[in-house]
MMTF fields as JSON, N, C-alpha, C and O atoms, coordinates in Angstrom:
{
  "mmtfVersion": "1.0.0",
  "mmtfProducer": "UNKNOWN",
  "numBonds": 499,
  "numAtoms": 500,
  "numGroups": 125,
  "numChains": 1,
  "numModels": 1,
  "chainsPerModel": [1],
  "groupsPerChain": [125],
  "chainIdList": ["A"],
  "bondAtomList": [4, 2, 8, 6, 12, 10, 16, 14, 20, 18, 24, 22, 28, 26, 32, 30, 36, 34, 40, 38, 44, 42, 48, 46, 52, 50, 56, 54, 60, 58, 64, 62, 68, 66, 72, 70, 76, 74, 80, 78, 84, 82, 88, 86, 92, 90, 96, 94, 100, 98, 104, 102, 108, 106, 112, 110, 116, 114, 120, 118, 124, 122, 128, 126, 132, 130, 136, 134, 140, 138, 144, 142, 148, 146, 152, 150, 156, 154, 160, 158, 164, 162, 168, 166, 172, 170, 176, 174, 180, 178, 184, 182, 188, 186, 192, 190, 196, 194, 200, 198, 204, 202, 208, 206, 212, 210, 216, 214, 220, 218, 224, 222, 228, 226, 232, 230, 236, 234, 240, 238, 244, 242, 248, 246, 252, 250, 256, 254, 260, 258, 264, 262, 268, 266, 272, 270, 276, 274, 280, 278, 284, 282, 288, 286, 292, 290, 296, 294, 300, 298, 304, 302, 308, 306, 312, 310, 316, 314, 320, 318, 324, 322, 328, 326, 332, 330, 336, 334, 340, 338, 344, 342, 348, 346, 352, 350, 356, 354, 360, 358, 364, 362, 368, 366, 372, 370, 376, 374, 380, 378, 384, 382, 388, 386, 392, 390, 396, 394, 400, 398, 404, 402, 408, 406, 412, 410, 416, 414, 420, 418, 424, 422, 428, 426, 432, 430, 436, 434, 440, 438, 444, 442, 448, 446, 452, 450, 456, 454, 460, 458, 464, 462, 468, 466, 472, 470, 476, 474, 480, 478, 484, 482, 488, 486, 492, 490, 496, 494],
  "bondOrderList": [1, 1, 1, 1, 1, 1, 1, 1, 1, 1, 1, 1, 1, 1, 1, 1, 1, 1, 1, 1, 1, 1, 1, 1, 1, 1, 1, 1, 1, 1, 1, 1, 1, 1, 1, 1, 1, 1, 1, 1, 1, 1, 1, 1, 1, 1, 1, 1, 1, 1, 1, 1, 1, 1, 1, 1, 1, 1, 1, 1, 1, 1, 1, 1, 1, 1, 1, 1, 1, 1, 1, 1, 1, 1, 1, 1, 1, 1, 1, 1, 1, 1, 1, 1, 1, 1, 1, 1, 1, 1, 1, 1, 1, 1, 1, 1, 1, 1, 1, 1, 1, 1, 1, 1, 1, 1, 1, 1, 1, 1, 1, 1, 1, 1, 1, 1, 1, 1, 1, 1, 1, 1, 1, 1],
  "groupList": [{"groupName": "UNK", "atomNameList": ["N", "CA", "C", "O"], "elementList": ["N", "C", "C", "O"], "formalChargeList": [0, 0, 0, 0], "bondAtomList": [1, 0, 2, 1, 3, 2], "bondOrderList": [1, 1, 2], "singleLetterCode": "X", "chemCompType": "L-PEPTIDE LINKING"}],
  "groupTypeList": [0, 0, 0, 0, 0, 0, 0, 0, 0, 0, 0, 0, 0, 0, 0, 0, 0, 0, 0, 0, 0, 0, 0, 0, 0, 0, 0, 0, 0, 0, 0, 0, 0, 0, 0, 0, 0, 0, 0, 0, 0, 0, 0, 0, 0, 0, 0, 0, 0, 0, 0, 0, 0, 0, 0, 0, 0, 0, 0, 0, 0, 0, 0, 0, 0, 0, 0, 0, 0, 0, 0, 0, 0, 0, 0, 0, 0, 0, 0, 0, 0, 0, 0, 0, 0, 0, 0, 0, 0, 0, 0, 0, 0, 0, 0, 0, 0, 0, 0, 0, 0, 0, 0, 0, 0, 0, 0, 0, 0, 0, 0, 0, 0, 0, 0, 0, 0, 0, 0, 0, 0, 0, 0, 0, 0],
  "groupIdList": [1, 2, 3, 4, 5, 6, 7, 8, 9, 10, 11, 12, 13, 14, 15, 16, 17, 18, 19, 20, 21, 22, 23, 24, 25, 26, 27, 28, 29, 30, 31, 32, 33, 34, 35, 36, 37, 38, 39, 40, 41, 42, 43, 44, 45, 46, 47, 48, 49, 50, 51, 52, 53, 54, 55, 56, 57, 58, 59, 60, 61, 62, 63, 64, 65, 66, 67, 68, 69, 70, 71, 72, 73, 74, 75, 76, 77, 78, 79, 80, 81, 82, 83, 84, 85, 86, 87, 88, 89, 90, 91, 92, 93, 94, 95, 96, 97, 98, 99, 100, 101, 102, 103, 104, 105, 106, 107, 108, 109, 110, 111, 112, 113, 114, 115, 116, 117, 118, 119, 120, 121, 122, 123, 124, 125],
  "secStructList": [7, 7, 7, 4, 4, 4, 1, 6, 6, 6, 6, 6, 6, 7, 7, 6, 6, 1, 1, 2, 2, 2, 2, 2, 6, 6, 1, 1, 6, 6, 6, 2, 2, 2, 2, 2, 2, 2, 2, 6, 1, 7, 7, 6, 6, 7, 6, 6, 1, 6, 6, 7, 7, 2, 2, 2, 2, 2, 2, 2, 2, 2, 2, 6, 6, 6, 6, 6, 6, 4, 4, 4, 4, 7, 7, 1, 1, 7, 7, 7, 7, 7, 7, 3, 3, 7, 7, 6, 2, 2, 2, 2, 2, 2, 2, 6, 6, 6, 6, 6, 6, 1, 7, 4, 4, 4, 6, 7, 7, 7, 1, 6, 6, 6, 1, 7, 6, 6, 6, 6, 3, 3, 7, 7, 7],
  "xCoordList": [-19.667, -18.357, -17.974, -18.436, -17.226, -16.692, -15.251, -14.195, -15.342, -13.596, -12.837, -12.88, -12.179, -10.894, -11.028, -11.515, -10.225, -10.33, -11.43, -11.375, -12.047, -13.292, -13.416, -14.314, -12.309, -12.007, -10.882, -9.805, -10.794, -9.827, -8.567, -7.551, -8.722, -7.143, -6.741, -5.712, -7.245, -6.348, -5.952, -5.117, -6.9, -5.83, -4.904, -4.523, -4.691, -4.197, -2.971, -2.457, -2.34, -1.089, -0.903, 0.171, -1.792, -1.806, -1.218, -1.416, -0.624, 0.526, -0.175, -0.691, -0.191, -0.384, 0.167, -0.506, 1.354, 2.369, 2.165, 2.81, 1.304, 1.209, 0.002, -0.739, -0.082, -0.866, -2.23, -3.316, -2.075, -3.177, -4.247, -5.448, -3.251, -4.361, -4.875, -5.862, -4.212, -5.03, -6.207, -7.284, -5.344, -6.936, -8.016, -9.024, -8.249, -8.723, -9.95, -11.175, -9.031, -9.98, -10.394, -10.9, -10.354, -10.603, -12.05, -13.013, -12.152, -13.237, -14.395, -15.511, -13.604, -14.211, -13.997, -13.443, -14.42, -14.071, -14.649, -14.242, -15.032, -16.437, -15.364, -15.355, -14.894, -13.755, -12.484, -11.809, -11.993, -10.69, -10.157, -9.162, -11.232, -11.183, -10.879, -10.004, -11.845, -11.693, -10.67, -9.955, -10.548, -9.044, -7.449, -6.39, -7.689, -6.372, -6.258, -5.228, -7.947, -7.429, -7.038, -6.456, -7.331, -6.983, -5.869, -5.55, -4.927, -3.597, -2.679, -1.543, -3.713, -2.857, -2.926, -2.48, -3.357, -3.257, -2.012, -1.298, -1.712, -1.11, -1.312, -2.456, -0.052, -0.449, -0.805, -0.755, -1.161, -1.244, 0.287, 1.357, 0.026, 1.381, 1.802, 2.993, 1.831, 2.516, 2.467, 1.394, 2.949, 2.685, 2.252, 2.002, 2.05, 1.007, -0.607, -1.44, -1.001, -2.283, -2.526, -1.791, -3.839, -4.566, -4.382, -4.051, -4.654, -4.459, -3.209, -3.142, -2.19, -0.937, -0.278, 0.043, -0.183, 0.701, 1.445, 1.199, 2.485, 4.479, 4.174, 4.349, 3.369, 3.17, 2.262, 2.695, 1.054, -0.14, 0.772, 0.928, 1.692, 2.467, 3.104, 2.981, 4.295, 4.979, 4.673, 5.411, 3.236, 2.74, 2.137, 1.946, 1.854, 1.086, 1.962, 1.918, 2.893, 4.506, 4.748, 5.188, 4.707, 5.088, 4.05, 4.374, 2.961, 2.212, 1.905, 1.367, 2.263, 2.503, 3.329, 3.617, 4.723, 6.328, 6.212, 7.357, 5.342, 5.042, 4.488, 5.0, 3.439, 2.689, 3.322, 3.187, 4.186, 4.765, 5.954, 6.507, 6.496, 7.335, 6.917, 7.444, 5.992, 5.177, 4.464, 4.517, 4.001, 3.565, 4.048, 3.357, 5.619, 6.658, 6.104, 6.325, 4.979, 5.016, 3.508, 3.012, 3.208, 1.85, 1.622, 1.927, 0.931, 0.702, -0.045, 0.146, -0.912, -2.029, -3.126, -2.806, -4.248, -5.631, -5.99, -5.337, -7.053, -8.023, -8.877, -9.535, -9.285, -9.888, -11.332, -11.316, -12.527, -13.637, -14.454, -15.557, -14.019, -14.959, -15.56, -14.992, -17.113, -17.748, -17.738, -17.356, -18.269, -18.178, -19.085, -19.976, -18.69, -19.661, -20.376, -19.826, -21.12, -22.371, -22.492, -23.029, -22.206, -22.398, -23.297, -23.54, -24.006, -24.492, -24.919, -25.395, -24.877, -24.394, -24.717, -24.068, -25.432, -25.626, -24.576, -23.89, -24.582, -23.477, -22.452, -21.832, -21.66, -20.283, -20.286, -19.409, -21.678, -21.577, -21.06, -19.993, -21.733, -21.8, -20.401, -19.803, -19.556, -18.371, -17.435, -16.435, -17.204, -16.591, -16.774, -15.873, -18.013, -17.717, -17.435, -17.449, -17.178, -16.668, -15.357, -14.995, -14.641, -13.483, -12.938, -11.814, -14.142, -13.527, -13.797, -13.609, -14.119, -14.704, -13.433, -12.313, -13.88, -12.633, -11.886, -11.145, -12.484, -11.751, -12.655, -12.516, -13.825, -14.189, -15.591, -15.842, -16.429, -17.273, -17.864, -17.977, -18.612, -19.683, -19.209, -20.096, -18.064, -17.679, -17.678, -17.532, -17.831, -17.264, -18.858, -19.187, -19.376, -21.44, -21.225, -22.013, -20.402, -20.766, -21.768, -22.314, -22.079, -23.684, -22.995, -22.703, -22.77, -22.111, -23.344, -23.344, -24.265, -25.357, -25.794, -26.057, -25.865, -26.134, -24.625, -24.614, -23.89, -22.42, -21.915, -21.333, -22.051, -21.124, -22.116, -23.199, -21.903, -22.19, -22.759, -21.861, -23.923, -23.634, -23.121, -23.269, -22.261, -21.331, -20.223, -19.637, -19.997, -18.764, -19.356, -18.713, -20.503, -20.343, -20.291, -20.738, -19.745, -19.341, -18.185, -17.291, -17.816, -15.981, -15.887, -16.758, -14.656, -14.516, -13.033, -11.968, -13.15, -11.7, -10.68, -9.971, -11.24, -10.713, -9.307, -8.617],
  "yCoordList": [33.054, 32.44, 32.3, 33.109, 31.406, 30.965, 31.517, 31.103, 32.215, 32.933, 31.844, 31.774, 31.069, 30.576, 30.589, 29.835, 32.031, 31.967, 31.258, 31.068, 31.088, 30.622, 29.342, 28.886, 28.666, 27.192, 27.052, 27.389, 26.663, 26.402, 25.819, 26.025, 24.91, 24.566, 25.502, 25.658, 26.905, 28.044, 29.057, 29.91, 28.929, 29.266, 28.934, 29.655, 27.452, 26.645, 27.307, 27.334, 28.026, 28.88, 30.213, 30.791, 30.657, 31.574, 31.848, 30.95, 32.73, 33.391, 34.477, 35.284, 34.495, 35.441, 36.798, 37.794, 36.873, 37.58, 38.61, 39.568, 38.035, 38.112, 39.192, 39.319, 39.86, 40.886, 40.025, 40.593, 39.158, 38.135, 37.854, 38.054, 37.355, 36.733, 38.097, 38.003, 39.123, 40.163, 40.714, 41.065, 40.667, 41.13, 40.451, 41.147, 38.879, 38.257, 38.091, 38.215, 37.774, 37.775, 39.165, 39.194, 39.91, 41.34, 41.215, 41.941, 40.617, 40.509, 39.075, 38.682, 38.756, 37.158, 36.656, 35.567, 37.411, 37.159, 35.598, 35.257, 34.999, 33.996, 32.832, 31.633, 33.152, 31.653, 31.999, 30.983, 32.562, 32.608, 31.306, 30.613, 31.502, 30.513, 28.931, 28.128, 28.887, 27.112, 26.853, 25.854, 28.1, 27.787, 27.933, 27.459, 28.846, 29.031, 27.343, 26.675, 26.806, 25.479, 24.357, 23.366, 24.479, 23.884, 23.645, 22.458, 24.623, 25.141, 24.461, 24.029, 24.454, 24.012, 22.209, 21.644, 21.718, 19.942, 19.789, 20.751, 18.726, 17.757, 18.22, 18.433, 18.378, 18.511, 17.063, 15.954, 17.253, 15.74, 15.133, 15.737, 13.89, 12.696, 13.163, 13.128, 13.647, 13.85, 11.994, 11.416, 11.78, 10.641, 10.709, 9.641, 11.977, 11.903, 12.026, 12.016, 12.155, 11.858, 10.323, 9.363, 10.619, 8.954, 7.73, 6.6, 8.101, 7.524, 7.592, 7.698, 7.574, 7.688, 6.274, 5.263, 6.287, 5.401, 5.607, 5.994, 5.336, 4.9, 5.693, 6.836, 4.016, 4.141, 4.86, 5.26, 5.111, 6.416, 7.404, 7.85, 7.913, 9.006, 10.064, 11.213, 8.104, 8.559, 8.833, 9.296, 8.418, 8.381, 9.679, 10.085, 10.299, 11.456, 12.534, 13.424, 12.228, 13.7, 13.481, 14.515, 12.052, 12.086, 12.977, 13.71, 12.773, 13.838, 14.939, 15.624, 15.354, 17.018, 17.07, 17.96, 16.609, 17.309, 16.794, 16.607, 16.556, 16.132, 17.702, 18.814, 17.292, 19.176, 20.469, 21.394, 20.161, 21.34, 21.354, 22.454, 20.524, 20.435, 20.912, 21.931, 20.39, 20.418, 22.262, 22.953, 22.501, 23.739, 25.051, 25.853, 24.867, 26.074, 26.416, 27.421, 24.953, 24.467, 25.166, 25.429, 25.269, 26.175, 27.476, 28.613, 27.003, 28.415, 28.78, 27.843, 29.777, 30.459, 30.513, 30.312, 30.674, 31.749, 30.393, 29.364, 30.762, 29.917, 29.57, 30.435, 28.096, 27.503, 28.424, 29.579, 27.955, 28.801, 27.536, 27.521, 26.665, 25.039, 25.642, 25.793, 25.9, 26.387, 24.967, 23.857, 25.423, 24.7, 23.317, 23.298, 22.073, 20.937, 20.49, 19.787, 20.856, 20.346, 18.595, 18.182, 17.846, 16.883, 16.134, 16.407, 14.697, 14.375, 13.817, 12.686, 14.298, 13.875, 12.338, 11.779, 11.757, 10.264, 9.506, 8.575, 10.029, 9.505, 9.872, 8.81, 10.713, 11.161, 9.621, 8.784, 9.829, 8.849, 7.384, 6.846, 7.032, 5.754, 5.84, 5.263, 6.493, 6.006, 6.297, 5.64, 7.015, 7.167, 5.411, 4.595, 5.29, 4.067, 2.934, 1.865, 2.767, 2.26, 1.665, 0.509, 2.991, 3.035, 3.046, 3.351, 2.589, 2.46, 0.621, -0.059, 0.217, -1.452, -1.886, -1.38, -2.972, -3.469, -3.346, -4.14, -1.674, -0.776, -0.25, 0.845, -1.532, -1.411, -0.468, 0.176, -0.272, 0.638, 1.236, 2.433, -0.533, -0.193, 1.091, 1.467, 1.622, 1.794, 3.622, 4.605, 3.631, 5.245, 5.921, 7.061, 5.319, 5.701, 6.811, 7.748, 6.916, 7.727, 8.149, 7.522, 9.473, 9.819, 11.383, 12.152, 11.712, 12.849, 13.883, 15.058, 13.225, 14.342, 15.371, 16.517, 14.677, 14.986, 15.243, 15.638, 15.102, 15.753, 16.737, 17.361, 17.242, 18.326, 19.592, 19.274, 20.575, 22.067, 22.23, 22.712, 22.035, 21.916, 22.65, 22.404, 23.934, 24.453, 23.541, 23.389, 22.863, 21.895, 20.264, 19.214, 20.46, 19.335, 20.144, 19.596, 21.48, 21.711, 21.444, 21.568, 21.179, 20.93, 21.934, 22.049, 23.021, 24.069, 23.586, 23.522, 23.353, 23.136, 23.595, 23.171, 25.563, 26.499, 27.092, 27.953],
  "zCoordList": [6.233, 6.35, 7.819, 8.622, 8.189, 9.557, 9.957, 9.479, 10.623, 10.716, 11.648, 12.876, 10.803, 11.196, 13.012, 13.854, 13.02, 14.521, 15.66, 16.875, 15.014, 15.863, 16.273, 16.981, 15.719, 15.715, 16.757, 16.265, 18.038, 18.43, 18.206, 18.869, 17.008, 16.495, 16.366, 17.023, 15.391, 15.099, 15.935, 15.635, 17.628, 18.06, 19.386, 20.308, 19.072, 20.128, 20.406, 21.525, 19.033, 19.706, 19.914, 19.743, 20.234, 20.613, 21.912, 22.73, 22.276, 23.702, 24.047, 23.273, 25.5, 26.213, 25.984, 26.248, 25.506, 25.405, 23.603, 23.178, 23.145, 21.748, 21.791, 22.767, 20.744, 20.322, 19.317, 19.206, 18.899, 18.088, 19.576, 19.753, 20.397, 21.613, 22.586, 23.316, 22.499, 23.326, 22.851, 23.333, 21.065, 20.13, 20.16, 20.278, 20.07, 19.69, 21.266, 21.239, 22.526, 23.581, 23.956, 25.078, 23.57, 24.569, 22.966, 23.216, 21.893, 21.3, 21.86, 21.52, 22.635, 22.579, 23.927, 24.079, 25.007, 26.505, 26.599, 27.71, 26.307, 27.217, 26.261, 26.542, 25.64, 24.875, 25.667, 25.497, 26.185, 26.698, 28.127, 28.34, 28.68, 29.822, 29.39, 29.714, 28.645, 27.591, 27.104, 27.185, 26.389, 25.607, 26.439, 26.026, 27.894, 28.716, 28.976, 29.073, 29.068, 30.119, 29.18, 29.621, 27.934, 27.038, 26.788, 26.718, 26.574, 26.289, 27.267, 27.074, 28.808, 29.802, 29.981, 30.98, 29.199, 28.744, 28.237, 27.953, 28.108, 27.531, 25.905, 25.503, 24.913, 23.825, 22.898, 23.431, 21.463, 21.023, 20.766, 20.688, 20.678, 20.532, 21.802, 21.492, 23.189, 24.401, 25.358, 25.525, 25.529, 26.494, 27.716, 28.276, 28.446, 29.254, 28.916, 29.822, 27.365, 26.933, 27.704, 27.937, 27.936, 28.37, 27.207, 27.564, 25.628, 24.636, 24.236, 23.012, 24.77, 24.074, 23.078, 23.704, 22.193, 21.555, 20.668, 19.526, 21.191, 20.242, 19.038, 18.615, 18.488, 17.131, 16.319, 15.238, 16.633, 16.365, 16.016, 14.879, 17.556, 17.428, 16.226, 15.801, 15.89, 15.112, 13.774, 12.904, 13.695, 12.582, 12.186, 11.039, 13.369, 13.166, 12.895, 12.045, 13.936, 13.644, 12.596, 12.093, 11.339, 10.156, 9.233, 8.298, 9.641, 8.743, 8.865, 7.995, 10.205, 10.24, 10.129, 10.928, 9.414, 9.42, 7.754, 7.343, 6.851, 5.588, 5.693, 5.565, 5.934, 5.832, 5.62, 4.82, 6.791, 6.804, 6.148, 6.165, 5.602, 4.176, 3.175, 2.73, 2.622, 1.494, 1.228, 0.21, 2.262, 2.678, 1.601, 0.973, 1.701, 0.503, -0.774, -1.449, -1.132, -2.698, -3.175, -4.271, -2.223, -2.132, -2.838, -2.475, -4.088, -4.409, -5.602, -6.378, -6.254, -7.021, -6.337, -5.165, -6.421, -6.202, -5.075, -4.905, -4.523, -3.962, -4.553, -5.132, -4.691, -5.348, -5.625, -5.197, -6.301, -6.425, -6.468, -7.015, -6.001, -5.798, -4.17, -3.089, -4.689, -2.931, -2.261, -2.631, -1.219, 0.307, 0.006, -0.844, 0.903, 0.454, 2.138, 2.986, 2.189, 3.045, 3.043, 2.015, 3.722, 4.162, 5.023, 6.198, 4.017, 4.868, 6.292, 6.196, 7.55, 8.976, 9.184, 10.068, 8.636, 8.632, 7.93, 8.35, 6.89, 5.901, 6.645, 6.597, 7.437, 7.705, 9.163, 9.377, 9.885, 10.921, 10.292, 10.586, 9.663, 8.905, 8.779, 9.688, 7.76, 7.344, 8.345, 8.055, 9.502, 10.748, 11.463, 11.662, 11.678, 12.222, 11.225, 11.836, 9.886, 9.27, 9.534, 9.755, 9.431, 9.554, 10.98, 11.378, 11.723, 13.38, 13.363, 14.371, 12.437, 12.631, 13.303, 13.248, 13.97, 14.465, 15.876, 16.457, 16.327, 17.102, 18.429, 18.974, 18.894, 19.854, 19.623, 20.642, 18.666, 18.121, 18.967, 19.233, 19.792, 20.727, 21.899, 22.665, 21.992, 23.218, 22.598, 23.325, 21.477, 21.0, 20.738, 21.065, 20.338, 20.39, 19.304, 19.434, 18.335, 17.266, 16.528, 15.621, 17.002, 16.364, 16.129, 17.045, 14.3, 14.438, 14.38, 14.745, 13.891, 13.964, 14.637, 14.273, 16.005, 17.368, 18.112, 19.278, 17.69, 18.567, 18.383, 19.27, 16.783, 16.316, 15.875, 15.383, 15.979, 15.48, 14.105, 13.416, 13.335, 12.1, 11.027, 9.83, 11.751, 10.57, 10.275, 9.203, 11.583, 10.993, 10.324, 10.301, 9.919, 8.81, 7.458, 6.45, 7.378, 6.147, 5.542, 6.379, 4.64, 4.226, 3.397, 2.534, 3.484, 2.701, 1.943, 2.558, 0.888, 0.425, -0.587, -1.499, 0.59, -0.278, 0.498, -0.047]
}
C-alpha cells in the first residue's frame, strides 16, 4: 500500500508550526526541501501561475467548493473493490485525446515514461 503522505498533494498543507510536518520530515528528511520550495510557489488558480486563466479558474474553485460540500454526505465502510492497474498506453492515448485540439504536439505526452508506476494505479477506496 502507498501511504497517502507520500504524495505531495497530501501534504501541500502542511505548516511548519504543526506537529504532522515535524513528524512526518524528521521521518523523511530528503522530501522536505522539494516540498518547502514547493509550498513556496504560487498556489493553483493564483494568477501569478504562468497558465493562469479567468475561466479554467473559476471552474476549478467550482469543483473544489462542490467537493468540499458534498464531503458531510460521506459515509459507510470503504469500498472492498481492490486497486485497478492501468494500462500506461491506454491512459497516454486517452490523455491526448482529450488534449485534441489543445496544441498536442507541444505537451509530448508519454505517460509511460513520465510517471512512477505506482501511480498508474487507481485506488477507489
Amino acid at each position: 500500500r502507498i501511504d497517502e503522505r507520500d504524495v505531495m498533494f497530501s501534504r501541500a498543507s502542511f505548516h511548519e508550526d504543526e506537529e504532522r510536518y515535524a513528524d512526518y520530515y524528521q521521518r523523511n528528511p530528503e522530501k522536505q526541501p522539494i516540498d518547502d520550495l514547493i509550498r513556496s510557489l504560487p498556489g493553483l488558480c493564483n494568477p501569478l501561475t504562468p497558465t493562469y486563466n479567468p475561466t479554467a479558474t473559476a471552474v476549478t474553485e467550482g469543483n473544489f467548493q462542490y467537493l468540499y460540500d458534498i464531503y458531510q454526505y460521506v459515509e459507510g465502510e470503504k469500498t472492498t473493490t481492490p486497486p485497478r492497474t492501468v494500462d500506461s498506453s491506454e491512459a497516454s492515448s486517452l490523455i491526448k485525446e482529450r488534449c485534441s485540439g489543445k496544441h498536442t504536439e507541444k505537451y509530448r505526452i508519454d505517460i509511460e515514461n513520465s510517471l512512477p508506476s505506482q501511480l498508474l494505479q487507481l485506488d477507489y477506496r
